[in-house]
ZALOMI-40266 format. One record per residue (C-alpha): x, y, z; residue in three letters. Coordinates in steps of 0.001 Angstrom, whole numbers, padded with zeros to 6 digits, always signed. Layout:
N
XYZAla;...
# end
This chain:
559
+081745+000556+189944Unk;+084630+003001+189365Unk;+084113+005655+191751Unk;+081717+003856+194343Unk;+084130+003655+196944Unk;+085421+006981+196202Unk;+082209+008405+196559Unk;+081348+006346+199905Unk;+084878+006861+201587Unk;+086621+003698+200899Unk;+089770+002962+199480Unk;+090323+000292+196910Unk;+090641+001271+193133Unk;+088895-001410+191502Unk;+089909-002679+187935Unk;+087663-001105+184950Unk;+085179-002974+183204Unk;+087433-003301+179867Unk;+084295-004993+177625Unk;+082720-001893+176604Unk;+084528+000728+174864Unk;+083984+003907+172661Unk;+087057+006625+171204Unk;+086150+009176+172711Unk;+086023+012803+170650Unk;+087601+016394+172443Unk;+087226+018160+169289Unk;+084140+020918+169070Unk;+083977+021440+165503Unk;+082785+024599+165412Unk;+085536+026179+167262Unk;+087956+024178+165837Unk;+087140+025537+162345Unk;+087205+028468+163412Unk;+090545+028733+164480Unk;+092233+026718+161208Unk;+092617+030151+159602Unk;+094783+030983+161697Unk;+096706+027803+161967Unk;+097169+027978+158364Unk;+098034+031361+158263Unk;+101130+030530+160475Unk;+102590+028907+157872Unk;+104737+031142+155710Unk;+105267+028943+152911Unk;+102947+027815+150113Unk;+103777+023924+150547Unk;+103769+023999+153875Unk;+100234+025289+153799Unk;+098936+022344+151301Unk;+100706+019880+153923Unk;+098904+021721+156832Unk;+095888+021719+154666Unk;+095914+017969+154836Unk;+096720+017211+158373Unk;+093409+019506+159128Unk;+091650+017418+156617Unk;+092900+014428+158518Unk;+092114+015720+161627Unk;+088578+016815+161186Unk;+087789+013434+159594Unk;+089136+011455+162280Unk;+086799+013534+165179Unk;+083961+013378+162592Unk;+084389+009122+162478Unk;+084993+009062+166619Unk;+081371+011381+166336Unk;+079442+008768+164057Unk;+080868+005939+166565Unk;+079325+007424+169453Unk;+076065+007530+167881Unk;+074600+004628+169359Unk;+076059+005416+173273Unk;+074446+008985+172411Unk;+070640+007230+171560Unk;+071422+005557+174511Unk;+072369+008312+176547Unk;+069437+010347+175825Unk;+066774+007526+176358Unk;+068240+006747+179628Unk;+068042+010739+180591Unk;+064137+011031+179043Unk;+063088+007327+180704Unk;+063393+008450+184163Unk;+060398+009681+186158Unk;+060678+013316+187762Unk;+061377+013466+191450Unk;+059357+016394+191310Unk;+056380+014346+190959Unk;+054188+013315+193797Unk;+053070+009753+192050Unk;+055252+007167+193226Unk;+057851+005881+192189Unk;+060312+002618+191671Unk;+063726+002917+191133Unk;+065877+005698+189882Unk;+064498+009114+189869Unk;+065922+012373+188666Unk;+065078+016290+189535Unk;+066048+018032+185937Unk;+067135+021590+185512Unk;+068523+022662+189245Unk;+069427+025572+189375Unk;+072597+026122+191892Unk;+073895+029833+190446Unk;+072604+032928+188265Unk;+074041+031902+184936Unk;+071979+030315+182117Unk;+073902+027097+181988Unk;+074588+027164+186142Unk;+072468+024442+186766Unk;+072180+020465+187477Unk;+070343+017362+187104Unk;+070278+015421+190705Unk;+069809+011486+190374Unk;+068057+009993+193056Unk;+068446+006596+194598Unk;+065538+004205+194643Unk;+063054+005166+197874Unk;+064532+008482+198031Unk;+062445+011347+197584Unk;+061647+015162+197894Unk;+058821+017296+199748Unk;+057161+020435+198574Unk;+059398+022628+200121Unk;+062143+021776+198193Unk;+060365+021284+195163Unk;+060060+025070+195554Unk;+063438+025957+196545Unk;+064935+023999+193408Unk;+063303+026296+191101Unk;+065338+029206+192257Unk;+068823+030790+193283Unk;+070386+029538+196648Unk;+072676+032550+197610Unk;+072044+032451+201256Unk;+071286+028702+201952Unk;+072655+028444+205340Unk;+070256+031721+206710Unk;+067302+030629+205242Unk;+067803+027148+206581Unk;+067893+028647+210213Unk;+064694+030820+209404Unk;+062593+028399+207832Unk;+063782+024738+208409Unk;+062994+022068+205670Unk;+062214+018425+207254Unk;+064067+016219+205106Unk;+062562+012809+203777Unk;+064955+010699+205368Unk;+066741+011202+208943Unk;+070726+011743+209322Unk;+071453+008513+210202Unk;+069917+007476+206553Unk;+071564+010359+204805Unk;+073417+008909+201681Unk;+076760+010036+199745Unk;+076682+012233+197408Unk;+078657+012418+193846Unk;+078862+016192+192267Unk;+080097+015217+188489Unk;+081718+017881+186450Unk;+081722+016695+182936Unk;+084637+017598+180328Unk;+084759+018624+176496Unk;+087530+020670+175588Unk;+085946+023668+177908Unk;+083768+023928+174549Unk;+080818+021179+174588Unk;+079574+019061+176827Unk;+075713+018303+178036Unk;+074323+017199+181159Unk;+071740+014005+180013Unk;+075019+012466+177562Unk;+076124+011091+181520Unk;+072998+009401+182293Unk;+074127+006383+182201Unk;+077120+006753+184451Unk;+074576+008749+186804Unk;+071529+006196+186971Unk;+074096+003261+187911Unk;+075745+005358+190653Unk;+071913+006087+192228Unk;+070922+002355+191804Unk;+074380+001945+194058Unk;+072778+004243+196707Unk;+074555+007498+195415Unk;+072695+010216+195139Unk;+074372+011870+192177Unk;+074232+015552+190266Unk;+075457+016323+187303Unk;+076366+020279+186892Unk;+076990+021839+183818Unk;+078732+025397+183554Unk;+079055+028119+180779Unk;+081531+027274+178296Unk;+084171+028724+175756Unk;+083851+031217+174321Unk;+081239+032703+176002Unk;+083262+032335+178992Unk;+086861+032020+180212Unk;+088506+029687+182670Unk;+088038+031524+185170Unk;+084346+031668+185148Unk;+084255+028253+184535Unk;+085965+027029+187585Unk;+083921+029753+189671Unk;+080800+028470+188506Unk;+081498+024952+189647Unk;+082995+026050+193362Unk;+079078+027799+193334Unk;+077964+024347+192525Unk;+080011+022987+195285Unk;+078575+025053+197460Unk;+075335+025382+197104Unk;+075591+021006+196962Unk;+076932+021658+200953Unk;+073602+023529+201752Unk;+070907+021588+200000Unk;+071858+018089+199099Unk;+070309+017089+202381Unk;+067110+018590+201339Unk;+067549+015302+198678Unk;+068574+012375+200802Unk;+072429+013346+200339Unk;+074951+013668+203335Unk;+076445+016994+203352Unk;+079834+015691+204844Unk;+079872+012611+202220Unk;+080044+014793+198843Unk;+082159+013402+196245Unk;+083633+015833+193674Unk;+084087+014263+190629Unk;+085311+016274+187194Unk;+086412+014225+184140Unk;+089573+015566+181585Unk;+088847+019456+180824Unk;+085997+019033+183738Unk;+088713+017845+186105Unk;+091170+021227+185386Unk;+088305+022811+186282Unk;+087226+021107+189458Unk;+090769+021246+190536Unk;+091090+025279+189709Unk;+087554+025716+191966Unk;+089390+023348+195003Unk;+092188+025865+194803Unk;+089705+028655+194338Unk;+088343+027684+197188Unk;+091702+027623+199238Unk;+092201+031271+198500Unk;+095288+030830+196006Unk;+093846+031357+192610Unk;+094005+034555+190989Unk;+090802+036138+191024Unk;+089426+035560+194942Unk;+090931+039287+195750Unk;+088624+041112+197293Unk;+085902+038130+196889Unk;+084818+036866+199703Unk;+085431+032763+198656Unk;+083478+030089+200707Unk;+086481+027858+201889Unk;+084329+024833+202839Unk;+085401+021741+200953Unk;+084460+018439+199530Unk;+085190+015266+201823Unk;+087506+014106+198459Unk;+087998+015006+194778Unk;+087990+012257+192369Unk;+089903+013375+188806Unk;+089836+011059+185426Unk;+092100+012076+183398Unk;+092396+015883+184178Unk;+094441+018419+182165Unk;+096423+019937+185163Unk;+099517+021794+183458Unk;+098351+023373+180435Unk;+101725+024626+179066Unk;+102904+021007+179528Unk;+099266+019760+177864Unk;+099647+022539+175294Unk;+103467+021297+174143Unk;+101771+017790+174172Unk;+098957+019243+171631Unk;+101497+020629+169409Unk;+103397+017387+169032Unk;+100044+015924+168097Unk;+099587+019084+165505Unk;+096197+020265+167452Unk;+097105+022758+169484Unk;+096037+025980+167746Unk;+092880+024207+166612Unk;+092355+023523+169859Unk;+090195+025395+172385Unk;+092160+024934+175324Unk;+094751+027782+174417Unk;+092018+030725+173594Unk;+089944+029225+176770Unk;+093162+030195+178928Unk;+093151+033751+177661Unk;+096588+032912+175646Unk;+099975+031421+176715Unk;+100549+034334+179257Unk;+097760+033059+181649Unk;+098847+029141+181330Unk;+100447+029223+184425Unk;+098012+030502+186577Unk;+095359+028759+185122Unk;+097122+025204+185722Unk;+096247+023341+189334Unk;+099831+022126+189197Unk;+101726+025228+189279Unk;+099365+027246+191613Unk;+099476+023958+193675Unk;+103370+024214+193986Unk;+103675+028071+194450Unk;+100978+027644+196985Unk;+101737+024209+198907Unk;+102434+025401+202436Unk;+098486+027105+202218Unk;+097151+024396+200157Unk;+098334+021251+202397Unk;+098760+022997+205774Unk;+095686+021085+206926Unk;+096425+020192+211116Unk;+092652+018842+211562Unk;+093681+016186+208600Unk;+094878+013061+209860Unk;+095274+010175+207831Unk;+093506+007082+208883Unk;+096539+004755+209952Unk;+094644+002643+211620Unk;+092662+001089+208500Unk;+096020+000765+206797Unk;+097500-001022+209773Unk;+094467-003566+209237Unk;+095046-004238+205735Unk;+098278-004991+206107Unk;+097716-007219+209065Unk;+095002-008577+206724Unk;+097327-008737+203669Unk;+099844-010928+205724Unk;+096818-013692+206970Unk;+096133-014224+203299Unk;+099610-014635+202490Unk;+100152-016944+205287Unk;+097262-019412+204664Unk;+097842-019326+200829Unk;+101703-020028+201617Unk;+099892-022993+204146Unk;+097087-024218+202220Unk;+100300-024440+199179Unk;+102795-026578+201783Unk;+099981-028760+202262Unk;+099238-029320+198437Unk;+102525-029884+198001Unk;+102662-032528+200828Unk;+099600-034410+199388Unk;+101208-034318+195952Unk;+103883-035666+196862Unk;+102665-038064+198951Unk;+100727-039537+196384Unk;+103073-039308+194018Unk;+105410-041896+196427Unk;+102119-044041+196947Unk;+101989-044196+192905Unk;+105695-044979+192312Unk;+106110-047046+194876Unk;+103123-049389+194562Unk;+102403-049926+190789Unk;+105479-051975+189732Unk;+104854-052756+186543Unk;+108016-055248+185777Unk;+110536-057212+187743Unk;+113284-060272+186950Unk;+112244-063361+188298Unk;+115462-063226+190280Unk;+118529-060943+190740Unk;+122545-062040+191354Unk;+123536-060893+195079Unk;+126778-059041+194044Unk;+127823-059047+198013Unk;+129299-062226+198060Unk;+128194-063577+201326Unk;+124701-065091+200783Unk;+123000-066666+197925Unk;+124059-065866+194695Unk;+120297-065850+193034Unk;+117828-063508+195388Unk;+114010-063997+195012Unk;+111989-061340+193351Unk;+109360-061955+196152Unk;+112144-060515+198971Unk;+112901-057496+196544Unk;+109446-056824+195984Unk;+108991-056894+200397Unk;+111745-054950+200559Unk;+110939-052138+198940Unk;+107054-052274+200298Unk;+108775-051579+203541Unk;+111134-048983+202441Unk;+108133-047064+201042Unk;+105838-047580+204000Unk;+108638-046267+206004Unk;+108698-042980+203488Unk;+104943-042552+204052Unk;+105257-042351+207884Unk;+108157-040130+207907Unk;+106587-037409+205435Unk;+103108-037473+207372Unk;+104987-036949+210583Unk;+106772-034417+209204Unk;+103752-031258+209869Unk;+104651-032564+213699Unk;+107941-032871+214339Unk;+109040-029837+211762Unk;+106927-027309+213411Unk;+109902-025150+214893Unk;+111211-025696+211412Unk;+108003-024139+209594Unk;+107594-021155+211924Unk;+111265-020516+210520Unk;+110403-020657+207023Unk;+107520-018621+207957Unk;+108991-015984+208971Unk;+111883-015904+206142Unk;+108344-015962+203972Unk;+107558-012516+206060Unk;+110851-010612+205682Unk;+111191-011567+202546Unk;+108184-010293+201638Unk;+108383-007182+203539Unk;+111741-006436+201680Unk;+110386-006518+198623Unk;+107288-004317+199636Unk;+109615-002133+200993Unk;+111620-001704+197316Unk;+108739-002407+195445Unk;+107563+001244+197029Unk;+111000+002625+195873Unk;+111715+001192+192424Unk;+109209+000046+189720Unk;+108603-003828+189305Unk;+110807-004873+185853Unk;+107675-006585+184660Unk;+104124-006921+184948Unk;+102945-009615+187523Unk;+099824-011494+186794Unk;+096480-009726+187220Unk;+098327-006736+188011Unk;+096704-004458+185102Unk;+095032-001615+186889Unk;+094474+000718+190074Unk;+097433+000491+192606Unk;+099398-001917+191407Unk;+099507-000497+187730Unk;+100905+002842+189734Unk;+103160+000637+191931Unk;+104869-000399+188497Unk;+104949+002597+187049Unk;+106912+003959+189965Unk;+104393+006440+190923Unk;+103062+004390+194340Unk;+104593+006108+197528Unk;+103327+004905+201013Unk;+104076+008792+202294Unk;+106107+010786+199494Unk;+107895+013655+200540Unk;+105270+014271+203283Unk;+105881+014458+207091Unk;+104580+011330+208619Unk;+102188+011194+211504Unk;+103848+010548+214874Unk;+102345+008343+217009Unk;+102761+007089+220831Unk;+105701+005241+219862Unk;+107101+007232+216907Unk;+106345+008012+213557Unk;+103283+006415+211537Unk;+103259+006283+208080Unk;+100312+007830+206694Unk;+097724+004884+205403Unk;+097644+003930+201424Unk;+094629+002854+201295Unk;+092261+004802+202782Unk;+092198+008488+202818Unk;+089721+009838+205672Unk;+089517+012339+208378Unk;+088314+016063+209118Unk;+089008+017585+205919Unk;+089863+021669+207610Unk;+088679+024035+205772Unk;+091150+025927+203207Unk;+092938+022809+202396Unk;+092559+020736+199321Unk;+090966+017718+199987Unk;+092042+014125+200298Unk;+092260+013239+196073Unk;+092408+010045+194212Unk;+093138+010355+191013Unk;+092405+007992+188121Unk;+093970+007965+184454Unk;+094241+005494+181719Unk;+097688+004195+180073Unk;+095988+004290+176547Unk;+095095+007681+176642Unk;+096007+009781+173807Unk;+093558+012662+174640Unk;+095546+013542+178214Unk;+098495+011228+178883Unk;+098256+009568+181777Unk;+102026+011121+183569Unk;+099717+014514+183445Unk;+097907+013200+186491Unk;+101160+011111+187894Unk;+102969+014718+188306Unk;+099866+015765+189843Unk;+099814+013548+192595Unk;+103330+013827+193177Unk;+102721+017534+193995Unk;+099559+016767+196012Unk;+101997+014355+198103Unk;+104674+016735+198488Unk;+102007+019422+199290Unk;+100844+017275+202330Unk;+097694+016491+200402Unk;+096584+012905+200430Unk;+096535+011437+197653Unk;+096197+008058+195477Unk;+097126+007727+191818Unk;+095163+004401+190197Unk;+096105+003530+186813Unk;+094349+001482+183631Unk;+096612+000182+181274Unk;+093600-000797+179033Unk;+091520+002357+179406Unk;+091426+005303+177018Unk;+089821+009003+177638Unk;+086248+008540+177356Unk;+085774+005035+179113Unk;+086090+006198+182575Unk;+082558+008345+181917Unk;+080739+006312+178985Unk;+081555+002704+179516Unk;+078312+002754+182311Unk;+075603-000346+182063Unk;+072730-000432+184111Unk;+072894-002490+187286Unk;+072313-006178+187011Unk;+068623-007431+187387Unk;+068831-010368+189869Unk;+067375-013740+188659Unk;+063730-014687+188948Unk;+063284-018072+191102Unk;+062348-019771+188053Unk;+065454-018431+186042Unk;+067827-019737+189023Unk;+066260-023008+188942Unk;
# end
């Protein structure tokens, strides 16, 4: 459940499921051979082309081994994608459904496959309206309504998932799995596929998906979806170009002049490990010796269009448009309650630990003080003034009473220290309020336990700011800083929407400070934003590391 509460409007990043993974491959082959004539060519001297030879050779074996491992998620991929029953179809139907092939733009590859969630379904009407081209959805709505199968209040969120692969490969059924589970959550999920390099550019690409995004707006209620809950997800090259269409769609790109660009947005953007500076991305290729093999670079239109072509640096040249969003106001409120939340839990774990510690120690005087395992029949009285020889029975009284004594004293000591404990409590508070406070400044100088992923992974990493450079909201009695952990409200239209942002610390595909600078931008652009990161997680597990929902136990299997 990585993108659940994304997709429904929540806020916590939960950890990844670590136990299934798979290397995943950005290479397409064919376009990479293509272009290792002229990598080799670049090379002026004769040994320097043998050594280039070899790191080629070394290179196209490694993608063709990651290939041959992803064999079996592939089989599994594709049976998953052929197993499910057409929505289309008027027999019923339990569970997951899917409506294959819908087509959202003009282009041969401008279409999607829409998951649907178990009891959801679709009416003739649409049926007929998902065989064609939606250019004027929002007229032909008015002129011929469609009654959708399930009411508003019923309506469920909606995931739009723009898949990756080097802006070269990539096919809609190899995210079935990842689809399927989202629908057997209750999200009604499509999967859109665009035309890729080289028999388009960039630019196309990210135009093609902002059609997708649109024409998601006008009909995903037509499948059970909530128009105002769509989730716009893009993974690595797929999230550069989800990004680019957001931006697109906030009139700062490039190509929207004279195009009349529908500025209606998302309600957020979820990116895994998106590409969103490609001349930093490119430098990072080179180091790794794939850059001219790779497709990015010719996908661009050549180094002279990296710049406009990245989110980051249209982001920043643009931030005043991009985050000027006045109908956007962070949700304060639900941070407010999970800090006031946050501190209960601390409390009564800091309680329920004073009172193990009292019973420990407790019993630990009850131990010591009544098992006495050896004694002197007698002991010399060194005080001079009574007996000289002292009974072992007296000592043995003695220190009975001394201990009983100890045991009142400590289990009065809840009563009579209360003033005392409210103190402590509240040193417990500040203290911990302090270090919030510099733990949102300065990195942690080590890894606490459990904390491996989402927040807390950014917290360490330094990348975890409660408001960034942002102005804060100002509230009856001053300024409120904007909420951390949930990012809701009327998303205006023109702005880039509330993002949350997820990357993975063993990432060698796209490193994961690509999509740290990112949200720094975002937050200095007045965007909200949340950066989560995996420590574990590589490129491809965010989209492949998917298992079917749990089957709950029969009776007889529980018993």
């Amino acid at each position: 459940q990585k993108f659940l509460r994304a997709a429904r409007g929540t806020a916590t990043c939960p950890p990844l499921d670590s136990r299934h993974r798979s290397p995943p491959r950005a290479m397409s082959f064919i376009e990479g051979l293509k272009a290792i004539p002229a990598d080799l060519a670049a090379v002026p001297t004769r040994e320097g082309k043998m050594r280039r030879a070899g790191q080629l050779a070394k290179i196209v074996l490694d993608e063709f081994t990651g290939v041959l491992k992803m064999v079996p998620y592939g089989i599994r991929a594709m049976r998953t994608h052929r197993s499910l029953p057409d929505a289309r179809a008027p027999a019923g139907r339990d569970g997951v459904s899917i409506a294959r092939d819908v087509r959202y733009a003009d282009a041969p590859r401008a279409v999607m496959d829409i998951y649907l969630p178990r009891g959801v379904s679709i009416d003739d009407a649409t049926r007929a309206v998902s065989e064609t081209v939606s250019d004027s959805t929002t007229t032909a709505q008015q002129d011929s309504p469609v009654s959708s199968s399930a009411p508003d209040d019923d309506k469920l969120p909606v995931a739009l998932f723009v898949h990756g692969g080097v802006w070269a490969v990539g096919e809609k059924w190899q995210f079935a799995p990842m689809a399927s589970r989202l629908a057997e959550e209750g999200v009604v999920t499509c999967v859109a596929t665009y035309t890729l390099f080289p028999k388009a550019r960039a630019d196309t690409m990210w135009r093609e998906v902002s059609d997708a995004v649109t024409w998601t707006l006008d009909n995903v209620d037509r499948y059970g979806g909530d128009a105002d809950r769509v989730t716009l997800l893009g993974h690595s090259a797929g999230a550069h170009v989800c990004s680019m269409a957001l931006l697109h769609r906030c009139g700062v790109t490039s190509d929207v002049t004279g195009v009349t660009v529908d500025r209606r947005q998302p309600k957020c953007y979820v990116g895994l490990c998106g590409v969103y500076d490609v001349a930093r991305h490119y430098d990072y290729e080179d180091s790794r010796g794939v850059a001219l093999v790779s497709t990015m670079g010719r996908c661009m239109g050549g180094k002279g269009r990296f710049e406009q072509c990245s989110p980051l640096r249209v982001l920043r040249a643009n931030a005043e448009v991009v985050g000027s969003n006045p109908a956007f106001q962070i949700c304060a409120d639900a941070d407010a309650e999970e800090r006031r939340k946050e501190r209960e839990r601390a409390e009564a774990a800091a309680a329920e630990l004073a009172a193990a510690e009292m019973a420990a120690s407790i019993a630990a005087t009850k131990k010591k003080e009544h098992h006495i395992n050896w004694a002197p029949m007698s002991m010399l009285d060194t005080d001079g003034d009574g007996d000289m020889c002292v009974p072992v029975a007296d000592i043995v009284e003695e220190a009975a009473a001394v201990a009983e004594a100890r045991l009142v004293d400590l289990e009065k000591k809840p009563e009579s220290g209360a003033d005392d404990d409210a103190d402590a409590t509240r040193g417990f508070r500040d203290a911990r309020d302090s270090a919030a406070t510099s733990r949102a400044v300065t990195p942690v100088p080590g890894p606490p336990p459990g904390a491996l992923a989402g927040d807390d992974a950014a917290r360490m990493s330094g990348y975890w700011r409660l408001s960034g450079n942002a102005p804060s909201a100002r509230g009856p009695d001053g300024p409120v800083a904007p909420a951390a952990s949930q990012l809701s409200g009327v998303n205006a239209p023109g702005c880039f929407p509330p993002t949350y942002l997820l990357a993975g610390c063993a990432d060698h595909t796209v490193p994961w400070f690509e999509s740290a600078e990112f949200h720094l931008a975002l937050r200095d652009a007045s965007v909200p934003s949340r950066l989560c990161l995996y420590l574990k997680e590589s490129h491809g597990e965010f989209v492949v590391g998917w298992r079917p929902r749990p089957k709950p136990a029969s009776r007889g299997e529980r018993d």
